[in-house]
N, C-alpha and C positions, 0 to 999 in steps of 0.2 A: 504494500500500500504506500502510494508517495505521502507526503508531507510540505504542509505547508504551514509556515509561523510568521505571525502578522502582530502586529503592536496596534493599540489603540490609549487617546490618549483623551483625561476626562480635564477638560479645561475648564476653570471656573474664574470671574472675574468679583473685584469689589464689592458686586450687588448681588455674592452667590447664584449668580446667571452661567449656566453651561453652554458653549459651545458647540454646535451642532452644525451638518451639512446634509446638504438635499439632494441625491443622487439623480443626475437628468432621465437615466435609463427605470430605474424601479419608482419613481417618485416618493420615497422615504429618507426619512432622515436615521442620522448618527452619528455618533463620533468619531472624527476627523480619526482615519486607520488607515493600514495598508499592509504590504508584505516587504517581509524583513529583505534586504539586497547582500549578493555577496562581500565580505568584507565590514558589514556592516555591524556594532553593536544593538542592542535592543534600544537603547538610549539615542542612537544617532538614525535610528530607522526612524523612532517616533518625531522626533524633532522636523525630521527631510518631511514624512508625512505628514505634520501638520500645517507645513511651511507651503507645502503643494498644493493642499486642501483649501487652504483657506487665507495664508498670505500672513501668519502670526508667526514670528519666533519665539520659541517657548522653553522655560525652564522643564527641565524633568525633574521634579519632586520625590517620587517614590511608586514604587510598583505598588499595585492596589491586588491583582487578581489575574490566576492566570485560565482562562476558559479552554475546555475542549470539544471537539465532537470532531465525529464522521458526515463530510459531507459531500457528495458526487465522488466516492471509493477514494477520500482525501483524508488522511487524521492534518484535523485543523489542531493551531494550536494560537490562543492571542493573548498578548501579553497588555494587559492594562494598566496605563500609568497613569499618576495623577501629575498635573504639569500646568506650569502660572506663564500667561502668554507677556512675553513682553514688550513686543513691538510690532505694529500693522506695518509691515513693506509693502508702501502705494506702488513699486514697482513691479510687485508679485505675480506672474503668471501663474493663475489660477486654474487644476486639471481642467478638461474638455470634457469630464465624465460630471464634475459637481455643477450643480445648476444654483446655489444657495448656502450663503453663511449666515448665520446669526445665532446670535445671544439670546437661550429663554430660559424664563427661572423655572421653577421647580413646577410650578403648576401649570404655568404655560406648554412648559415640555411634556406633560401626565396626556393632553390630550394630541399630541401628534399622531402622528400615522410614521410608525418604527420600522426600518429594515430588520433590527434584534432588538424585542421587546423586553427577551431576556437581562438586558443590559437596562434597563427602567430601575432592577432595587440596585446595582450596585450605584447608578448615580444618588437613589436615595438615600442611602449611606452616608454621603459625602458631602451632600449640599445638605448639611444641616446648622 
């Protein structure tokens, strides 16, 4: 069975608002992720990833959780971090796959429409 490990990265700002992106193809949102690149540590995948995603450089704080499953004869594996954004680069090319960034808080976020729903209590956890 291949493998694949991906980082994702739970960004929160001042006003406990998370960060989220809207994927153009499924029309769902989530946390700015991807897959890990040759060479790369888990810390400097999520960093490139959220930097792509959404145009923020960001601190990497601390690993939160790491998820698994089997999906399309794949063992997934994602490493979640929690991480403090510290700069919008207005220069940012932003992927061709995200359609949307933004900041919602906790309640704002409860009623989206989730790519990984499953990933709803670990943000409750942490925006508290």
């Amino acid at each position: 069975m291949k493998q694949w490990i991906g980082l994702a990265a739970l960004c929160m700002n001042e006003e406990k608002e998370v960060l989220l992106v809207k994927n153009r193809d499924i029309q769902q949102w989530s946390l700015p992720s991807g897959g890990l690149e040759d060479g790369e540590t888990p810390e400097q995948c999520c960093q490139r990833e959220v930097l792509e995603e959404t145009g923020y450089r960001i601190s990497v704080n601390q690993r939160l959780h790491i998820k698994r499953a089997i999906i399309s004869n794949f063992q997934v594996e994602t490493h979640y971090f929690l991480a403090t954004c510290e700069e919008r680069v207005e220069t940012a090319r932003i992927d061709s796959d995200i359609e949307e960034v933004n900041w919602w808080s906790l309640q704002e976020l409860e009623r989206l429409d989730h790519a990984f729903p499953e990933d709803l209590e670990l943000i409750r956890r942490w925006v508290i």
